[in-house]
C-alpha positions in Angstrom: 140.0 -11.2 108.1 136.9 -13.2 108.1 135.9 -14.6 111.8 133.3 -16.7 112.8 131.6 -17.0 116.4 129.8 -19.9 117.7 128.8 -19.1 121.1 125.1 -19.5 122.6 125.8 -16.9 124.8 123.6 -13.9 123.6 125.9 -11.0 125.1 129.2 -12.9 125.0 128.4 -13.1 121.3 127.2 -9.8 120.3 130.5 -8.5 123.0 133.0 -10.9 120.7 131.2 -9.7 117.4 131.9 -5.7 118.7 135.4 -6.8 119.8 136.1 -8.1 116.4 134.5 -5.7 113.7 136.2 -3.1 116.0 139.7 -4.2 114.8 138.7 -4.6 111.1 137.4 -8.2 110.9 134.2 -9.8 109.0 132.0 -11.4 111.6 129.5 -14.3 111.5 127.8 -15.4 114.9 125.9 -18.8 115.7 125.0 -19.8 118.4 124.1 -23.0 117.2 127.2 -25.6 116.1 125.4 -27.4 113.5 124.6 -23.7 111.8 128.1 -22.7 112.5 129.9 -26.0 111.2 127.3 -25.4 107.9 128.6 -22.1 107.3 132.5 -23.7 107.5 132.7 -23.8 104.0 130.5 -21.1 102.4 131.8 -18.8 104.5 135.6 -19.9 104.8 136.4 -17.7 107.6 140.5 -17.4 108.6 139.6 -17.4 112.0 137.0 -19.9 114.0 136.2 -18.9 118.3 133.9 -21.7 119.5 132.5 -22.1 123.0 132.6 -25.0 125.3 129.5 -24.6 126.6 128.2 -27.8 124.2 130.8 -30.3 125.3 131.9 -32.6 122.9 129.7 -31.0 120.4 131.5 -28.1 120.5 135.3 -29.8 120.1 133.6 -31.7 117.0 133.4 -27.6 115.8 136.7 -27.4 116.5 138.4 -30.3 114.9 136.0 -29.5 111.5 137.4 -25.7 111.4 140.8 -27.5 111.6 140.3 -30.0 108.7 141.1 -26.7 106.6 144.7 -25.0 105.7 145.7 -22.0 107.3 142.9 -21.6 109.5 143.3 -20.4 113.1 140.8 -21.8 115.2 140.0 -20.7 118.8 137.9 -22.4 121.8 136.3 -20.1 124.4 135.7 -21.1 127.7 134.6 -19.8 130.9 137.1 -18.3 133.2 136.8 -21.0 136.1 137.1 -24.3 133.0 140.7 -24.3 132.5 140.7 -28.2 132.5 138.4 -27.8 129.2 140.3 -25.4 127.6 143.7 -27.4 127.8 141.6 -30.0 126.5 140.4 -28.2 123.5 144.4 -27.8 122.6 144.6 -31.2 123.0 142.0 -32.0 120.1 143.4 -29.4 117.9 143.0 -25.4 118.8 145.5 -23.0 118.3 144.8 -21.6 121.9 141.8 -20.2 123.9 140.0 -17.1 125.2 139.1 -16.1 128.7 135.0 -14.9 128.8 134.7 -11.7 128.8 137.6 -11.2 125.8 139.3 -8.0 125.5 139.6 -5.9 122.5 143.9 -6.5 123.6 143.5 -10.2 123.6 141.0 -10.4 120.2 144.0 -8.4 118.2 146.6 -10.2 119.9 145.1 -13.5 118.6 144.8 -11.8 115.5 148.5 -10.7 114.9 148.6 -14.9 115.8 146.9 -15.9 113.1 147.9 -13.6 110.4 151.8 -14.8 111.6 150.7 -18.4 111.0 149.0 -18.2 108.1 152.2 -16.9 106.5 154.6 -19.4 108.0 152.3 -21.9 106.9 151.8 -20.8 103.6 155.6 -20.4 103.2 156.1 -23.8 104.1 153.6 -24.9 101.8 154.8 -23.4 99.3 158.5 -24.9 99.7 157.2 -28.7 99.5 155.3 -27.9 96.7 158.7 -26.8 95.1 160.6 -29.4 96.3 157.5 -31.9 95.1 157.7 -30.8 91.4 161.9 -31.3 91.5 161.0 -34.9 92.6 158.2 -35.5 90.1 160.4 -34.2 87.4 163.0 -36.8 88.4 160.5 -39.8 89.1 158.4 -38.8 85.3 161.5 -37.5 83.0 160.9 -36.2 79.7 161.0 -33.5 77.4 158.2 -33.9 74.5 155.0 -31.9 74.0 152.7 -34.9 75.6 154.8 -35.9 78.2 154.9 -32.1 79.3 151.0 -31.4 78.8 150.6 -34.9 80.9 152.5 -33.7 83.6 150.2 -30.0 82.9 147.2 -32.5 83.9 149.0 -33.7 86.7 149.9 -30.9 88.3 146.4 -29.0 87.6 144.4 -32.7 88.8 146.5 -32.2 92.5 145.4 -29.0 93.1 141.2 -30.1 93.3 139.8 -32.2 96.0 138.4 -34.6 94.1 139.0 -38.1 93.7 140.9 -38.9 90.2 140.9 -41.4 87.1 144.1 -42.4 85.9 143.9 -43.6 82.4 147.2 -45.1 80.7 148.2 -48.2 79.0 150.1 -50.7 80.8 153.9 -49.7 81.7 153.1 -46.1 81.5 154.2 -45.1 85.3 150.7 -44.8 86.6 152.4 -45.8 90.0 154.5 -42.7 89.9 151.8 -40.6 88.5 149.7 -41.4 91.2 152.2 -41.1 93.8 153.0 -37.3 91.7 149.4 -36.4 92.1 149.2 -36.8 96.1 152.6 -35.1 96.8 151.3 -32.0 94.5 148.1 -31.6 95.8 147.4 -30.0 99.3 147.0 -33.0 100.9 150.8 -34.0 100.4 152.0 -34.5 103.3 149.5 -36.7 104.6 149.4 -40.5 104.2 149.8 -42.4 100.7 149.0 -45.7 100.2 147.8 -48.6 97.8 144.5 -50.6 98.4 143.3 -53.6 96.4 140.3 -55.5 96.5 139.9 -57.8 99.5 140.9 -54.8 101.5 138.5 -53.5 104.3 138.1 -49.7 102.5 136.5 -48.6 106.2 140.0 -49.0 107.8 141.8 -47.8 104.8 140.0 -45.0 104.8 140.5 -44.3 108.7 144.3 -45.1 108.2 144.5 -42.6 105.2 142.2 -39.9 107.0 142.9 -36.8 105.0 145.3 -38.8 102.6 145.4 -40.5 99.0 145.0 -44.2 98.0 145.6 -45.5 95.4 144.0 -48.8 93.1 145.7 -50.1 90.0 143.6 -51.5 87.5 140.2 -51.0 88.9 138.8 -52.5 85.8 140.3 -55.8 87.3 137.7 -55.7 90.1 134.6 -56.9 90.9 131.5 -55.0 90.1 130.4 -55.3 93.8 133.8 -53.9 95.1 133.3 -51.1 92.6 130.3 -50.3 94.3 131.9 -50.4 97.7 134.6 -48.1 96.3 131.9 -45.7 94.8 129.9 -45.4 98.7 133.4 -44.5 100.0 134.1 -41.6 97.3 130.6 -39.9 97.7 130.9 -40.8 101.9 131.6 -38.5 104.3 135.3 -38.9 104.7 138.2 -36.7 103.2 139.7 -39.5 101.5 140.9 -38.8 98.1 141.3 -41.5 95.3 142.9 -42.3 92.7 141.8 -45.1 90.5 144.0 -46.8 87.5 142.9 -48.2 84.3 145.1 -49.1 81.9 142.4 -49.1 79.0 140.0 -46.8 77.3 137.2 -45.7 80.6 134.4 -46.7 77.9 135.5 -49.7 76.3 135.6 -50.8 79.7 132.5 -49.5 80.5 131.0 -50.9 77.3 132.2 -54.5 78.2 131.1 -54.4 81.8 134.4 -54.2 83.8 134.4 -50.8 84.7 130.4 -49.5 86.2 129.3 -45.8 84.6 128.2 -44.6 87.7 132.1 -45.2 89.6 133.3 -43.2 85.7 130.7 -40.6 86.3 131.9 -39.7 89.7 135.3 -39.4 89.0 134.5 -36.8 85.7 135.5 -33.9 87.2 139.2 -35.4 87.4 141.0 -37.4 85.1 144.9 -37.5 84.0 145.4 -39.7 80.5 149.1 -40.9 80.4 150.6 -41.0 76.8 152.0 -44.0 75.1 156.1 -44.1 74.5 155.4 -44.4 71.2 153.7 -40.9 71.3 156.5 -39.2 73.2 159.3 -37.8 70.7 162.6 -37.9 71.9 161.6 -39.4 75.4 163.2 -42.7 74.2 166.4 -41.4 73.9 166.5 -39.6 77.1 165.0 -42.5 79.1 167.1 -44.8 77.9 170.4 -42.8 78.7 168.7 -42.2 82.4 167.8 -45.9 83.2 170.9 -46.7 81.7 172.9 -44.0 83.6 171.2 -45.3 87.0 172.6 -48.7 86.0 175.9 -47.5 85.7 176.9 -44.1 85.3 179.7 -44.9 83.4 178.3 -46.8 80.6 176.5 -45.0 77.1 174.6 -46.3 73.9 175.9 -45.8 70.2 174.3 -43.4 68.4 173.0 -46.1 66.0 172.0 -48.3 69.6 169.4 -44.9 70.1 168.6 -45.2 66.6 167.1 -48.9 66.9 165.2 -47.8 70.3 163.4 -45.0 68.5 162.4 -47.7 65.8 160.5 -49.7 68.5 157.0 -48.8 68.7 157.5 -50.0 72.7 154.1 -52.1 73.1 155.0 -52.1 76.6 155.7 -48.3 77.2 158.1 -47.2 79.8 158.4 -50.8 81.7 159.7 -52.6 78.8 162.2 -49.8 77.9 163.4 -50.1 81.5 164.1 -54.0 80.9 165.4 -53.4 77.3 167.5 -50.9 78.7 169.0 -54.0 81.6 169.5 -56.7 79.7 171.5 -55.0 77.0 173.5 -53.2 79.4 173.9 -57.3 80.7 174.8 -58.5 77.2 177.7 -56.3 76.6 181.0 -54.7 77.8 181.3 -50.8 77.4 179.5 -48.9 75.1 175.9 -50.7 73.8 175.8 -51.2 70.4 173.0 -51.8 67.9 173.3 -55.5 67.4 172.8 -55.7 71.3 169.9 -53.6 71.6 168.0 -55.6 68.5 168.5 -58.7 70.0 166.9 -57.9 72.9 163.9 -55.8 71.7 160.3 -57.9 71.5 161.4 -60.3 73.5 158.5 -60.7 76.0 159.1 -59.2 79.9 159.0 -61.9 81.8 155.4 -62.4 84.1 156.2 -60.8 87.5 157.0 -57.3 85.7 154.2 -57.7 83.7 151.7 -57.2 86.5 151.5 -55.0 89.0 153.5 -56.3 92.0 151.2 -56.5 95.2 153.2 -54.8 98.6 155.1 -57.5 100.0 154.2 -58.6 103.4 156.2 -58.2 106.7 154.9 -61.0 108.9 155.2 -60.1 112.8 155.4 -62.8 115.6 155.5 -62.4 119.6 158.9 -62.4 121.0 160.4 -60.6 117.5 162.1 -57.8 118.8 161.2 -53.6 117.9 164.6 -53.6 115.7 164.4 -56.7 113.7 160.6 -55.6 113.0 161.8 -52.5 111.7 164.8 -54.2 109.8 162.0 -56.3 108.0 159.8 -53.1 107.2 162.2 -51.4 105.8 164.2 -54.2 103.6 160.6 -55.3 102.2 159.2 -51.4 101.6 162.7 -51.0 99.9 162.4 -54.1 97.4 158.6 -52.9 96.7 160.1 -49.7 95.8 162.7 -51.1 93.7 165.4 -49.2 95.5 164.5 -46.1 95.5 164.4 -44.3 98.5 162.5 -41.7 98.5 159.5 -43.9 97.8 160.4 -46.1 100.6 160.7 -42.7 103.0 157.1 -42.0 101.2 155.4 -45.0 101.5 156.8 -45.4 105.7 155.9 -41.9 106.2 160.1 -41.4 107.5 162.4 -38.9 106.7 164.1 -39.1 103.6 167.5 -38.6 106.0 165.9 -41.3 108.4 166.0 -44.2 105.5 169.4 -43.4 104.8 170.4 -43.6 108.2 168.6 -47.1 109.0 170.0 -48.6 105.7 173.4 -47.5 107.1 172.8 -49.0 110.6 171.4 -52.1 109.2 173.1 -53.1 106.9 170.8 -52.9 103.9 172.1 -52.7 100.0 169.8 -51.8 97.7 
């Protein structure tokens, strides 16, 4: 294992690096925190032991060897500071050493850390399972682009770096987006939407170590752009994910999209293609939207046959509303005739654009419950009904939604 000291301590150094290389470890020593929080990354030790002796410098160390996964990190403290070393736990350290530290305790902590690292890579690695059966679910389909696109997804969540989501309009950027943050490592942290008008500072802080996500960043202004840009080079681990929902350089070209925001989102980028482009994905969308309308209903084959003529201008979305006002005009099994009459006729304007979060208003005397109530009806209509977006999006239990919908009352 890979361990790294920062103690100013000459001899409590050199007696922790003896300790340590004793029982099998890499060791790097500092006994400054700036060198020691530089060597963080290039270094990536399993194992971080940071003295005190610096104050709040020192916790700074601590909570920085924290920000990454699987790490054990330590805090060292003189025999007689126990009041610093409880709060050390406080702000993030797995536990603490007693100066001088026995060759016992140093393999004891160890064993600690080798046992937490595989619980927590075990854990890891069962909500990234049960993340792709839920992205599956949220982005069906079966053709050769759909299944590269969701490739792209899957290989975008695993970097660090913020993302450019490219797609026409009504090709479930939304879910995309939402797809990349619960497949990446950071997927059990915050999601959230931001538009412009927003104060990106306390986004940011809200989000910490989470993703947010922008629709249509072509759509803003060029000086919110910038603002955006200064937050994806700043210091914080914020991850984003911009939308567009037309080509990156014909919007760059017209001036609605600046080349420096592009050029710092190159290393990522997921395209989304067209229905038109997908195979057989009409057919097996329109069963599924149609089957979560009601289960018990089902198209003629020659009802498919007229949804695979349409070249679907308006992608998944419009399919969706095909798909509900057929099922609307007709008893039983949808026909042909049906499905024609409906096709080209324009979605109306709310479900053309993107629907801004709804907002709960709050006013003194409302009481906890009915707050809640409010929150969850409003996060529930955002999410069209589906729960596990709403659980998502209010950072609750999947388990918790259904109970509260239960307990008041709510139908969706």
């Amino acid at each position: 294992m890979k361990v790294l000291l920062a103690d100013p301590n000459p001899a409590s150094r050199d007696a922790l690096r003896r300790t340590f290389s004793a029982l099998g470890c890499t060791v790097r020593g500092f006994a400054g925190l700036s060198e020691a929080e530089a060597a963080l990354l290039e270094f990536d030790a399993d194992v971080v032991v940071a003295a005190l002796d610096a104050g709040d410098d020192s916790l700074s160390l601590l909570a920085a060897a924290r920000a990454a996964a699987y790490r054990s990190v330590y805090a060292l403290v003189d025999g007689s500071d126990l009041d610093r070393a409880v709060e050390a736990i406080d702000r993030g350290a797995h536990d603490f050493l007693w100066r001088p530290v026995s060759e016992a305790r140093a393999a004891q902590l160890l064993q600690s850390a080798v046992a937490r690292r595989e619980r927590e890579e075990t854990a890891e690695q069962t909500r990234l399972r049960l993340a792709r059966a839920e992205v599956g679910d949220e982005l069906p389909g079966r053709s050769p682009r759909w299944l590269a696109a969701l490739a792209e997804i899957d290989r975008a969540a695993a970097g660090s770096g913020s993302i450019l989501l490219t797609g026409e309009s009504g090709t479930e950027k939304d879910a995309a987006a939402l797809a990349l943050h619960r497949l990446s490592p950071r997927g059990g942290a915050h999601f959230g939407y931001i538009s412009e008008g927003e104060s990106l500072d306390l986004a940011t802080r809200q989000a910490d170590d989470g993703t947010l996500f922008l629709p249509n960043v072509e759509a803003t202004s060029a000086s919110f752009q910038e603002l955006l840009l200064a937050h994806i080079r700043g210091p914080r681990n914020t991850r984003f994910i911009l939308g567009i929902d037309e080509d990156p350089r014909e919007a760059t070209a017209g001036g609605r999209l600046l080349r420096s925001l592009v050029e710092a989102l190159s290393e990522g980028g997921v395209h989304l293609p067209p229905l038109r482009e997908r195979g057989g994905d009409v057919a097996l969308l329109a069963r599924r939207f149609l089957y979560d309308l009601d289960p018990a209903r089902a198209f003629d084959p020659y009802a498919i046959d007229a949804l695979e003529a349409h070249d679907w201008p308006g992608n998944t979305h419009e399919l969706k509303e095909v798909v509900r006002r057929a099922s609307l005009l007709s008893e039983g099994t949808i026909g042909p005739t049906v499905v024609r009459s409906v096709i080209g006729r324009p979605l109306p304007k709310a479900r053309m654009r993107r629907r801004k979060p709804p907002v709960v208003r709050i006013a003194v005397g409302d009481s906890l419950a009915d707050v809640e109530r409010r929150m969850i009806s409003k996060t529930l209509q955002f999410a069209r009904g589906n729960k596990r977006k709403t659980a998502e999006l209010l950072k609750l239990s999947l388990k918790t939604i259904y109970n509260k919908i239960k307990e008041y009352g709510l139908e969706h």
